[in-house]
MDTraj code that builds the backbone (N, CA, C; nanometers):
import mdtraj as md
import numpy as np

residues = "UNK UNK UNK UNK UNK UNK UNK UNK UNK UNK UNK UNK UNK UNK UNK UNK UNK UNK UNK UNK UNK UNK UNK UNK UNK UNK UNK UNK UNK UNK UNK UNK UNK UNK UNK UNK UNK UNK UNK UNK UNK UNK UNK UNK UNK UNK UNK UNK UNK UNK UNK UNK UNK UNK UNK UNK UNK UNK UNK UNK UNK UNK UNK UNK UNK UNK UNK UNK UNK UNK UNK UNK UNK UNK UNK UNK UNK UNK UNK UNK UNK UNK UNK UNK UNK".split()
xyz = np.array([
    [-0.9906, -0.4749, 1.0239],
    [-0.9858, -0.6149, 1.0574],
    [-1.0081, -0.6935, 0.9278],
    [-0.9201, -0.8195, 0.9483],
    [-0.9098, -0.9026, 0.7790],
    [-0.9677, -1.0217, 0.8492],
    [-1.0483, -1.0340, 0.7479],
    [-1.1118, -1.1908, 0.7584],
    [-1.0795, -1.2577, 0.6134],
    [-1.0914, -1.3800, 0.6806],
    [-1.0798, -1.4828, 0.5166],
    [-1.1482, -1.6021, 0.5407],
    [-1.2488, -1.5918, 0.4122],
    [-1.3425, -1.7155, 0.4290],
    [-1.4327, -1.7459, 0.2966],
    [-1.3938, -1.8653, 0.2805],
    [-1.5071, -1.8822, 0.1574],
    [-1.6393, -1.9059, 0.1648],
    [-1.7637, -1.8562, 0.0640],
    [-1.8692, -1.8676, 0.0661],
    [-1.9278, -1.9705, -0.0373],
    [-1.9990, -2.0312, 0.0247],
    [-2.0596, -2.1263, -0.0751],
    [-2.2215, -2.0902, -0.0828],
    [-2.2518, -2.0839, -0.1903],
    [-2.3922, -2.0915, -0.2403],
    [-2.4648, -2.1555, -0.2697],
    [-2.5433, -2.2415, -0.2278],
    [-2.6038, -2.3346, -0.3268],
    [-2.7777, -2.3457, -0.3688],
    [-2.8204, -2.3350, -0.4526],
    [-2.9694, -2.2883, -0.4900],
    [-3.0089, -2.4160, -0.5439],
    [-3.0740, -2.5023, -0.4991],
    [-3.1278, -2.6512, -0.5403],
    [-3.2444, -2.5976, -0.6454],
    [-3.2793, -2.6699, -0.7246],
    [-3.4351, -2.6709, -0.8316],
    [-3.4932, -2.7313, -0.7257],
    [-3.5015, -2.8389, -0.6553],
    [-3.5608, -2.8880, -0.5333],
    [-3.6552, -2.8403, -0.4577],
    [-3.5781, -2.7248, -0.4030],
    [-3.6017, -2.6463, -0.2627],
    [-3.6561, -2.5072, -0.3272],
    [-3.7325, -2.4906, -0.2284],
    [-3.8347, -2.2948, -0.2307],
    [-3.7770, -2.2298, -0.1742],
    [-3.6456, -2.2357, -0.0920],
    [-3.5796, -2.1203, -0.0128],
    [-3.4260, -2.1648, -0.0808],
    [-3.3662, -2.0871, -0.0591],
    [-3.1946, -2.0841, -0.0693],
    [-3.1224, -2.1158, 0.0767],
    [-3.0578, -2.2730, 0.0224],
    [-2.9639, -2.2822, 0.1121],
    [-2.7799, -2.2156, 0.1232],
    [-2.7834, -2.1508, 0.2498],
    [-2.6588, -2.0429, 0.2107],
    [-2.5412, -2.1244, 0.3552],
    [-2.4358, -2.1707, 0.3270],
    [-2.3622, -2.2343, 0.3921],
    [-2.2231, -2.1422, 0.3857],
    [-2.1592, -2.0755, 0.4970],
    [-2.0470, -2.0412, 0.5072],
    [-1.9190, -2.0994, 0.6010],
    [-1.8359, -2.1323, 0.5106],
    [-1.7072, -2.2188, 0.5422],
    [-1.6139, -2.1165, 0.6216],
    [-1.5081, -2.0601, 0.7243],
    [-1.4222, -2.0319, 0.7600],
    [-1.3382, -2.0907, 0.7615],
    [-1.2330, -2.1014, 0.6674],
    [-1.1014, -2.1744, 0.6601],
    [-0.9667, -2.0720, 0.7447],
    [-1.0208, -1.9946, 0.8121],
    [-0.9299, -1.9076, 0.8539],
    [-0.8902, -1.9509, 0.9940],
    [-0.7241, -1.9250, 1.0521],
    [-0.7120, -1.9436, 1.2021],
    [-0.5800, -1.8356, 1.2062],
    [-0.6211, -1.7799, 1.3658],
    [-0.5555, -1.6582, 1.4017],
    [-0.4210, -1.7042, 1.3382],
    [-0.3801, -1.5622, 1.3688],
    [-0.1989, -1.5978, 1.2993],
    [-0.1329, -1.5715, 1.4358],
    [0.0169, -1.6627, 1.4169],
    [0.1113, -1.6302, 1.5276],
    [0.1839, -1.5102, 1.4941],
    [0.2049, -1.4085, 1.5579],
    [0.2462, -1.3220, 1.5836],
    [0.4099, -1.3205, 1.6421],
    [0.4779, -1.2685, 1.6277],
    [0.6048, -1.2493, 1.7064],
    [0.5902, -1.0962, 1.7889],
    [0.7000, -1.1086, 1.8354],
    [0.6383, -0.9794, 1.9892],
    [0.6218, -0.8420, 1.8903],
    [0.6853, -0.7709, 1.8000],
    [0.7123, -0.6664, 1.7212],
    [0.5369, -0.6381, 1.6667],
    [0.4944, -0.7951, 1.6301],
    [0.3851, -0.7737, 1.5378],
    [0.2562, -0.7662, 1.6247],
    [0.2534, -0.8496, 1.7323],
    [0.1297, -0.8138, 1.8192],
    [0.1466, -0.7103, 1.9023],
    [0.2552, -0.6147, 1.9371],
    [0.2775, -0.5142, 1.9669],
    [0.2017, -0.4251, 1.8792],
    [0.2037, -0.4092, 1.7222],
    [0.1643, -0.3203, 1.6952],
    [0.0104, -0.3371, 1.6889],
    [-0.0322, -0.4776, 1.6667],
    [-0.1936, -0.4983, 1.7416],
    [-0.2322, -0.4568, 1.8193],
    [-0.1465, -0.4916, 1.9133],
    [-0.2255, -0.3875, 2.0502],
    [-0.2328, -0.2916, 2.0585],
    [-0.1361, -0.1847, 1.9617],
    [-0.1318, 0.0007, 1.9875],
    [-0.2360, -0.0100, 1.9217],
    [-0.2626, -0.0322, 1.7803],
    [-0.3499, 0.0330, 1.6837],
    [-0.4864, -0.0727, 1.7882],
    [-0.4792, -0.1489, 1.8283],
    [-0.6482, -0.1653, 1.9221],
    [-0.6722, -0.0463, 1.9797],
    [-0.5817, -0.0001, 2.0607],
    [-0.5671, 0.0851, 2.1931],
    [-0.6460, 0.2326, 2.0900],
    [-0.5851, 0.2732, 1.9782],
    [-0.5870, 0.3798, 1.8968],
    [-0.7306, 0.3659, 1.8191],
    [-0.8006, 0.2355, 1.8356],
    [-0.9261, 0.2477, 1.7709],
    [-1.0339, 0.2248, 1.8606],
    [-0.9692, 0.1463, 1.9675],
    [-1.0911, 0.1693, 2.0760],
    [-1.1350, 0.0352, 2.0136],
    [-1.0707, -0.0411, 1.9925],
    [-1.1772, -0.2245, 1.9255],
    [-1.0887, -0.3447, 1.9274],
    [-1.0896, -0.4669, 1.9457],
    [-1.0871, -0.5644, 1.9454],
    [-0.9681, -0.5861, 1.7707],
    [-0.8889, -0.6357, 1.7852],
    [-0.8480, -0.6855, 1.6624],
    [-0.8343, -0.8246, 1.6621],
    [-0.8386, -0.9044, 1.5046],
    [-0.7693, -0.9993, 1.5300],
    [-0.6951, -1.0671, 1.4001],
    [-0.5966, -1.0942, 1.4067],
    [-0.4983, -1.1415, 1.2677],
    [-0.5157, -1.3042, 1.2172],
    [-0.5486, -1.3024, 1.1323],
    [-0.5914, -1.4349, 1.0816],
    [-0.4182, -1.5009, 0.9509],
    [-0.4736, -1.6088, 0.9392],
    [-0.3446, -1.6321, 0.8584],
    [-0.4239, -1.6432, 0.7347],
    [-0.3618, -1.6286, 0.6121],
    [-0.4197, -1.6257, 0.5062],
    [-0.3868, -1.8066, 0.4556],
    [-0.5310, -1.8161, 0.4439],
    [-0.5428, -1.9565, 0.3530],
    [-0.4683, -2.0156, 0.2004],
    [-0.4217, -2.1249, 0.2104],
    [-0.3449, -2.1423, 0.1392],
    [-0.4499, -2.1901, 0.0190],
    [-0.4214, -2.1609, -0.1538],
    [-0.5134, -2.2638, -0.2538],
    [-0.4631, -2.3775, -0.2472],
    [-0.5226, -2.4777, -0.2945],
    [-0.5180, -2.6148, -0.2896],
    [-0.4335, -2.5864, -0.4385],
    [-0.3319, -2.6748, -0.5073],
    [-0.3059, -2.7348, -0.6426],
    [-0.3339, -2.8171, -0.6797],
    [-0.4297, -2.8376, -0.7908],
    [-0.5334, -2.8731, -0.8361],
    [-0.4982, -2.9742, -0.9493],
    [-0.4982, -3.1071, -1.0344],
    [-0.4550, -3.1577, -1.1379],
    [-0.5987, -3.0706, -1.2187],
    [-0.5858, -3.1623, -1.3655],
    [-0.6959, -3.0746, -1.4968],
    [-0.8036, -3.1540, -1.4276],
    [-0.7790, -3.2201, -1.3934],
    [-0.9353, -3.2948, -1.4004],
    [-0.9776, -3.2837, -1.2561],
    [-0.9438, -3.2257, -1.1568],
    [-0.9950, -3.1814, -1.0198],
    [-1.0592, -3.0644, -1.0765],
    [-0.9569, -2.9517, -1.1661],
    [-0.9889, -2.8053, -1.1988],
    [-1.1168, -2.8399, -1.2662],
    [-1.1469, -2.9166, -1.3639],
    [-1.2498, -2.9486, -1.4159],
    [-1.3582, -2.9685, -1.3667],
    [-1.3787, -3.0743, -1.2848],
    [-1.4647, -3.0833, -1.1982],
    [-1.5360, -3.0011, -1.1102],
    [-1.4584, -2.9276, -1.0436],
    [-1.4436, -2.7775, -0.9563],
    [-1.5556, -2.7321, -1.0590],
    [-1.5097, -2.6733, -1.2184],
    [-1.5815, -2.5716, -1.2736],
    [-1.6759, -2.6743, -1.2997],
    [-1.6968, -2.7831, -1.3223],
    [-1.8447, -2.8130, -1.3285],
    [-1.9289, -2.8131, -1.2703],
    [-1.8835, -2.7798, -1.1083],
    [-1.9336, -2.7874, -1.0051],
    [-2.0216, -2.6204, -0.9917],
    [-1.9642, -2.5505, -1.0220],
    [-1.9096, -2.4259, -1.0528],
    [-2.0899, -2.3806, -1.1497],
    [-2.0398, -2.4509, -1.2466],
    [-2.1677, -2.4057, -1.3943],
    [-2.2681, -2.4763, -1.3021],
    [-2.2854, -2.5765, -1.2006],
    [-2.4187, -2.6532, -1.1976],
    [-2.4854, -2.5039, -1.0407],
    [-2.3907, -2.4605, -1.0062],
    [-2.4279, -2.3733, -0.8554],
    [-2.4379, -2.2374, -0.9330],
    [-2.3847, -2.2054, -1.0177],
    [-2.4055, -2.0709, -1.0433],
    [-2.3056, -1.9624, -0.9620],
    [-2.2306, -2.0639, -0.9005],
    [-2.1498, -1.9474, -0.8061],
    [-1.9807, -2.0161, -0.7876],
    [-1.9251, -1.9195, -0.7166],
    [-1.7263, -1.9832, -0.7324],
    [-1.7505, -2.0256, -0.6288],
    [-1.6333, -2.1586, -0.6617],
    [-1.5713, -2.2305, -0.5716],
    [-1.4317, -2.2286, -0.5235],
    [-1.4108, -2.2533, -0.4654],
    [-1.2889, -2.1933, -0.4427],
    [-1.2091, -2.3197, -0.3140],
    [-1.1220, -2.4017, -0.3934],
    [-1.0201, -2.4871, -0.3101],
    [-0.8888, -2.4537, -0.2526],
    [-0.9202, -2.4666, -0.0954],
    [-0.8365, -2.4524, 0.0002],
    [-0.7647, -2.5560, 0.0240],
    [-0.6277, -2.5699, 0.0649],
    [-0.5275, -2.6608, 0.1008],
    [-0.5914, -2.6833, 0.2359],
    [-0.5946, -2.8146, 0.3047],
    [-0.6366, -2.8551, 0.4237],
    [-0.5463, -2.8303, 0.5378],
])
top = md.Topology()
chain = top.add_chain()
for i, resn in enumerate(residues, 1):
    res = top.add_residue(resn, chain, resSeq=i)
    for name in ("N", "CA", "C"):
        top.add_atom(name, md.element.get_by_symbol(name[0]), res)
traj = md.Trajectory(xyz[None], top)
């Protein structure tokens, strides 16, 4: 099973605990009959639940969004990562 989802991190100087926030930009995918056909055998063949997500698109970014992003980036200590809405 494929999941897709970005994680955001963020560790304040502020705060004594870590705030941890996770985004899901993901939504099932449409299927045509061929392809959820073979979802359903290989469920049937594993004995579990599947489910097909569509893969998230990146956002295109000008220099000075990209910029920002990585400054955003150096101040969290962790990636960011822009999704098309």
């Amino acid at each position: 099973m494929v999941f897709y989802f970005a994680m955001l991190i963020i560790q304040p100087t502020t705060f004594e605990s870590e705030i941890t926030m996770t985004i899901n930009y993901s939504q099932p995918a449409h299927l045509d009959k061929p392809a959820l056909a073979a979802l359903q055998a290989l469920e049937k063949e594993l004995g579990t639940t599947l489910v097909a997500y569509e893969e998230p698109e990146i956002a295109e970014l000008t220099d000075e969004q990209l910029k920002k992003i990585q400054s955003l980036e150096e101040c969290l200590g962790s990636t960011v990562i822009a999704y098309k809405q």
